[in-house]
N, C-alpha and C positions, 0 to 999 in steps of 0.2 A: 661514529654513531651509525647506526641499523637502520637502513631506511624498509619500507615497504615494498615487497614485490609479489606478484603472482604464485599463489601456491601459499602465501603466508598466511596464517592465523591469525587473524587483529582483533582487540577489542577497542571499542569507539563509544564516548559518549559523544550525544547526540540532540540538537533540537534542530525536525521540521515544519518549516511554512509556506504557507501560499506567499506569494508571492506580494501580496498584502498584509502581510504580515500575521496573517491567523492561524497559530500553532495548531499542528495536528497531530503532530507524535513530538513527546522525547525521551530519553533514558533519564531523566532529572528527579534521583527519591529513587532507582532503580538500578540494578547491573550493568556494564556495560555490556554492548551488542557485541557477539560475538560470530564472527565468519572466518571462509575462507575467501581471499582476493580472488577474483575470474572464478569462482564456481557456480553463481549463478543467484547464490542465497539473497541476494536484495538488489534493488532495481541497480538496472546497469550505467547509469548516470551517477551515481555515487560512488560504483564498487570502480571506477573508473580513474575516481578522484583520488582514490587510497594512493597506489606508487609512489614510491618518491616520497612520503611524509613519516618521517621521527617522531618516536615516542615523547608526546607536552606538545608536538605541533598543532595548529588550531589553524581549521582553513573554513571558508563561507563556500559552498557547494553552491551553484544554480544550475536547474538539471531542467532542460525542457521535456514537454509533456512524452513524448517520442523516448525519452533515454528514462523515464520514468513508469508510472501507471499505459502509456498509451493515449490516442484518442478517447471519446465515447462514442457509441455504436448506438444509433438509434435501434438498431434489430435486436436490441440485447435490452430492451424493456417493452414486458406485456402485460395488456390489462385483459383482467382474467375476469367474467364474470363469479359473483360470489357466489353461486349457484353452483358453479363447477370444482367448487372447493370443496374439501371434507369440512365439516362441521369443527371439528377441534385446531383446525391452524388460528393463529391468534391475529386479530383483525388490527394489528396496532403498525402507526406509521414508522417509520425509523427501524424497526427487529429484522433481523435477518434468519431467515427461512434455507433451506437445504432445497432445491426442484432437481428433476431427473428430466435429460436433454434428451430427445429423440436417441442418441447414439446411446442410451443406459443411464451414461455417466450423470452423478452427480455433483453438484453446481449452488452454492453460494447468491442466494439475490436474498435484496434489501427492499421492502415493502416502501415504496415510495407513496405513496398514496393511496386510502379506501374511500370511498364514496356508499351512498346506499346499498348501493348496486352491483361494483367494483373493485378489484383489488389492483394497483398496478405495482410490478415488479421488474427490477431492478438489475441486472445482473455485469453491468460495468461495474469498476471497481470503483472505487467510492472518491478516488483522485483521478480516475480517470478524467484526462481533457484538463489537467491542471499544469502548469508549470510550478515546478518545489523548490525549495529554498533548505539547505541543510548548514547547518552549524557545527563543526564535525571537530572534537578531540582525540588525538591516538592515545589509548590508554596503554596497550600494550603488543608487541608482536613475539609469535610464537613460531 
């Protein structure tokens, strides 16, 4: 039997959680996920787990935060006054926004909180500072 290596094609379903058990993504009602092993394509605590497992194998993944999203960076949330905003971005908490960083590039933040006065944003990753929990079946290698 074919096990998994580096350079393979896999597809995987999948259910993730905190580590408390609060789902945050699965493939369940969907496609399986499909990648290459060691390209890069999803966090490296996972893509780590593949090697070595056979198409129906089923393994529990626990990926600390570091082989996952990362820390969260206090420097990577600012509150902005509302004053400084354009008139048409949407004042709602939870939505994710596009900002443009000092170097051009733009950047992904999640409006964490508006106040009267205030907007504050977001731009660690939404697991950042979590440790994850994966539920992983090989569906198939390619």
């Amino acid at each position: 039997m074919s096990q998994v290596k580096e350079g393979d094609t896999v597809r995987i379903h999948y259910k993730g959680t905190l580590t408390d058990g609060t789902v945050f993504d699965t493939s369940e009602g969907r496609e399986p996920l499909e990648f290459t092993v060691g390209s890069g394509q999803i966090i490296p605590g996972l893509d780590s787990a593949m090697p070595g497992m056979a198409v129906g194998d089923q393994k529990r993944v626990e990926i600390n935060m570091m082989e996952a999203y990362g820390p969260r960076h206090d420097d990577r949330v600012l509150e902005v006054p509302l004053d400084q905003l354009p008139a048409d971005i949407p004042r709602e908490e939870g939505i994710m926004l596009a900002m443009r960083g000092e170097d051009g590039q733009e950047m992904p933040v999640r409006v964490a909180a508006v106040s009267d006065t205030t907007m504050t944003l977001d731009a660690n990753h939404q697991l950042a500072g979590e440790d994850l929990v994966f539920e992983v079946e090989l569906v198939s290698i390619a």
